[in-house]
C-alpha positions in Angstrom: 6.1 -20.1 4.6 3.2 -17.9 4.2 3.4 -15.3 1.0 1.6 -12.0 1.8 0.9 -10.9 -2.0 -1.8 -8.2 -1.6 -4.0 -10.0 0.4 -5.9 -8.3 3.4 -8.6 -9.9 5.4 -10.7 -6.7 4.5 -11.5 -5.4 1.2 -10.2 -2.2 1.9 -8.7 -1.5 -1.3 -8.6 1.8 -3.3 -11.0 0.9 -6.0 -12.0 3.6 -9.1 -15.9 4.0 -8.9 -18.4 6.0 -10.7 -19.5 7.8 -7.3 -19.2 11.3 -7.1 -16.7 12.2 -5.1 -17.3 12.4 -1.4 -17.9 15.7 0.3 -14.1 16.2 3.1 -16.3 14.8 5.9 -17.4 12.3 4.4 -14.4 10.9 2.6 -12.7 10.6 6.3 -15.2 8.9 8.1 -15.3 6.4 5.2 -11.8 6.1 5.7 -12.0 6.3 10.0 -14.5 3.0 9.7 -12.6 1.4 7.5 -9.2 1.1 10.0 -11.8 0.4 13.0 -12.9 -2.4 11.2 -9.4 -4.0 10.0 -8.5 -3.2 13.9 -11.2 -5.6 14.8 -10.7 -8.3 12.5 -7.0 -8.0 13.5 -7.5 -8.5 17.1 -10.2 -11.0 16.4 -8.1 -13.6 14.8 -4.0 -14.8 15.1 -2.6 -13.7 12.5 -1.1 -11.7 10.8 -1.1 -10.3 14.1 0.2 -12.3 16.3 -0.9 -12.3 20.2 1.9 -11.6 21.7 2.5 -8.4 19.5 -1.6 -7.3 19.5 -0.9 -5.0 23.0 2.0 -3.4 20.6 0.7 -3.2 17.3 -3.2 -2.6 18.0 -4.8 -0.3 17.0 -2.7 0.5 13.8 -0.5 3.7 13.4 -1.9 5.6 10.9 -0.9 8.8 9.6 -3.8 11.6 10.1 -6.1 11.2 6.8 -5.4 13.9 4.4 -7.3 14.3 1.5 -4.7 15.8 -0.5 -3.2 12.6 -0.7 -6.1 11.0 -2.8 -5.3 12.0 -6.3 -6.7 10.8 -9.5 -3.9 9.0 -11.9 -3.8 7.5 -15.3 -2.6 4.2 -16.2 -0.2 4.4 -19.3 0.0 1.1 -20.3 3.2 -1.2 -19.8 5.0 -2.8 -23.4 6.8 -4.7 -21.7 4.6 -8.1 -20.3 8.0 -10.4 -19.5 8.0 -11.7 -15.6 9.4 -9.5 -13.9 10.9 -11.5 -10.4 10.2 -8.9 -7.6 12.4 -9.4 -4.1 10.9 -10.7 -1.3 11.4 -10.1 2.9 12.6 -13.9 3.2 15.1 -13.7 0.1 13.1 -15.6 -2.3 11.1 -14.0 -5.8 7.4 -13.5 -6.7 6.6 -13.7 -10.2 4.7 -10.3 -11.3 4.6 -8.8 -14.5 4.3 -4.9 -14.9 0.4 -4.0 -15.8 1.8 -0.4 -16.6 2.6 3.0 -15.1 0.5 5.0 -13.3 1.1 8.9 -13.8 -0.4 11.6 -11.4 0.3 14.9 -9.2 0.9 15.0 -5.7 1.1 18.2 -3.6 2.2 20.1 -7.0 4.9 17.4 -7.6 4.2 14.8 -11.2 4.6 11.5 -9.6 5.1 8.1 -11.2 4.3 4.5 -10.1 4.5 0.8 -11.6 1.5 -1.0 -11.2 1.6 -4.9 -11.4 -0.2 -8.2 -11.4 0.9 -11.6 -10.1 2.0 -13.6 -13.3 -0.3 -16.3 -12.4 -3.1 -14.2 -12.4 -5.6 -15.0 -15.2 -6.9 -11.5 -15.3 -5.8 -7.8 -14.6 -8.9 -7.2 -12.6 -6.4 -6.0 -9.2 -3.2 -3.6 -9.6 -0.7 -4.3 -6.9 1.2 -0.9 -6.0 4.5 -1.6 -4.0 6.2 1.4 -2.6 8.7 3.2 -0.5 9.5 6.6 0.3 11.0 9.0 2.9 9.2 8.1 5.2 10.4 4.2 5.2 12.6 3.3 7.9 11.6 6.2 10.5 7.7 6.7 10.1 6.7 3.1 8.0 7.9 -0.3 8.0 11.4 0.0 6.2 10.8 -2.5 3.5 7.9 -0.1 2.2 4.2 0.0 2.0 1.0 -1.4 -0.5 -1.9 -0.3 -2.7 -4.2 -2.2 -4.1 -6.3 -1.2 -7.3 -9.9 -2.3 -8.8 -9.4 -2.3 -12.4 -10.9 -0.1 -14.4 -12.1 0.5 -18.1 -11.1 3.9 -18.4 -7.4 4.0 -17.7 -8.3 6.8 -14.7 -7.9 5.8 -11.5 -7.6 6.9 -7.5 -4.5 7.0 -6.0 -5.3 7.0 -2.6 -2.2 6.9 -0.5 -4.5 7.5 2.8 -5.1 3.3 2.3 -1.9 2.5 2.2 -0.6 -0.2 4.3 2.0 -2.3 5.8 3.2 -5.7 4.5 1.8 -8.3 6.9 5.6 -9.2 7.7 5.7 -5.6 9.2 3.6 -7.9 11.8 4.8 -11.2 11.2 8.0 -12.3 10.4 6.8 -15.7 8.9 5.2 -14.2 6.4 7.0 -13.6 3.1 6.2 -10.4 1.6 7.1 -8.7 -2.1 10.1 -5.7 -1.7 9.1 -2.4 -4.1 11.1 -2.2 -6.8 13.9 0.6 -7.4 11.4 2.2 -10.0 8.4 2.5 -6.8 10.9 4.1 -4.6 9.3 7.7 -4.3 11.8 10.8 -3.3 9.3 12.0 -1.4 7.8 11.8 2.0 4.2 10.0 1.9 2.5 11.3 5.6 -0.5 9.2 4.6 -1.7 5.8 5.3 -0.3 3.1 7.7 2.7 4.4 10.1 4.6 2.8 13.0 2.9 3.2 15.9 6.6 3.7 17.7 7.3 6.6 15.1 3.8 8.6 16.0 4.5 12.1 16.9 8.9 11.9 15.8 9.7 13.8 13.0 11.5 12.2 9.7 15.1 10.6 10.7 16.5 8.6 7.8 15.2 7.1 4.7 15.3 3.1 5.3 15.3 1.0 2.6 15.0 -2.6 2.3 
C-alpha cells in the first residue's frame, strides 16, 4: 500500500525565506501558478489522481487566496522527542516524533499547531503540519488537510494556510495517509487552501472528523 507522508510531486511547500515579503498581487499570482502547475502534473500522470476521477477532481478546489491567512509563527520547541504513532486512513501508524509547537495569530485569534518529522528522518530540515478544522467534512476532505515547512534557523516561520492541501487519499483510496492528531484539530474554520470541488459555493454544514 502506498504511504502518502508529505510527499507532493511539486515542491510547493511553505518554506521561511529571507525575501521581502511580496507586494498583495504579487503574493497571489505566486500562489495562482503554483495550483496551475500541480493541475498539470496531476493530469499528466496516474496517480495520485487517478483517470477515472481526473474529469471530477481536475482542476483542484481551492478556497479563493486570502492573504490574511499567511501569518508569521514561532516554533517553541518540543521536550518531548519519544515516537509519537500518528493514525492513518487505512488503520495502520506512522512513526513521527513532535519537532515542537508552532504559536501564531490568525484573524485576531492566538492559534497553536504541532509540527513533526517522520522518526526515520535523519534531520529536521521539513516540518509536517497535519490539520483539521471546521471546515473538514463539508468544505475539505474530512480526515483533514497538510503543510509542509522548510526549516529554518531562526525559529520564525510562515504559516501559510493558502498552500494547504489534501492527503493524496482524498484522491486515492490506496494510498495510506497520516490522520491529525486531537492536539492539530483547530476550532476554527480555515477558508484557505485546498477545498472539495463538490463543496464550492455551499456554506459550512458540519464539522467532519476522521
Amino acid at each position: 500500500m502506498r504511504t502518502a507522508l508529505v510527499i507532493i510531486a511539486l515542491a510547493i511547500a511553505a518554506g521561511c525565506s529571507s525575501r521581502p515579503p511580496d507586494e498583495p498581487k504579487d503574493y497571489a499570482a505566486r500562489i495562482a501558478a503554483d495550483r496551475a502547475a500541480k493541475d498539470a502534473a496531476f493530469a499528466k500522470d496516474d496517480q495520485p489522481v487517478p483517470p477515472n476521477r481526473k474529469a471530477e477532481l481536475l482542476p483542484l478546489g481551492y478556497f479563493p487566496i486570502d492573504p490574511d491567512y499567511h501569518v508569521p509563527a514561532s516554533l517553541k520547541p518540543s521536550a518531548d522527542r519519544s515516537i509519537f504513532e500518528m493514525p492513518t486512513s487505512a488503520g495502520g501508524a506512522d512513526k513521527f516524533r513532535r519537532v515542537g509547537t508552532l504559536e501564531f495569530s490568525l484573524k485576531g485569534q492566538s492559534m497553536k499547531l504541532t509540527a513533526f518529522a517522520p522518526a526515520a528522518a535523519r534531520d529536521d530540515d521539513r516540518l509536517f503540519v497535519p490539520f483539521s478544522d471546521l471546515t473538514s467534512g463539508a468544505e475539505s476532505y474530512a480526515a483533514g488537510r497538510f503543510m509542509d515547512l522548510d526549516r529554518t534557523g531562526t525559529g520564525i516561520y510562515e504559516v501559510d494556510f493558502n498552500r494547504a492541501y489534501h492527503p493524496y487519499c482524498y484522491y486515492n483510496p490506496t494510498w495510506e495517509c497520516p490522520l491529525p492528531p486531537v492536539e492539530n484539530r483547530l476550532k476554527v474554520p480555515i477558508r484557505a487552501g485546498e477545498r472539495m470541488r463538490s463543496a464550492e459555493g455551499s456554506p459550512l454544514k458540519s464539522h467532519g472528523t476522521p
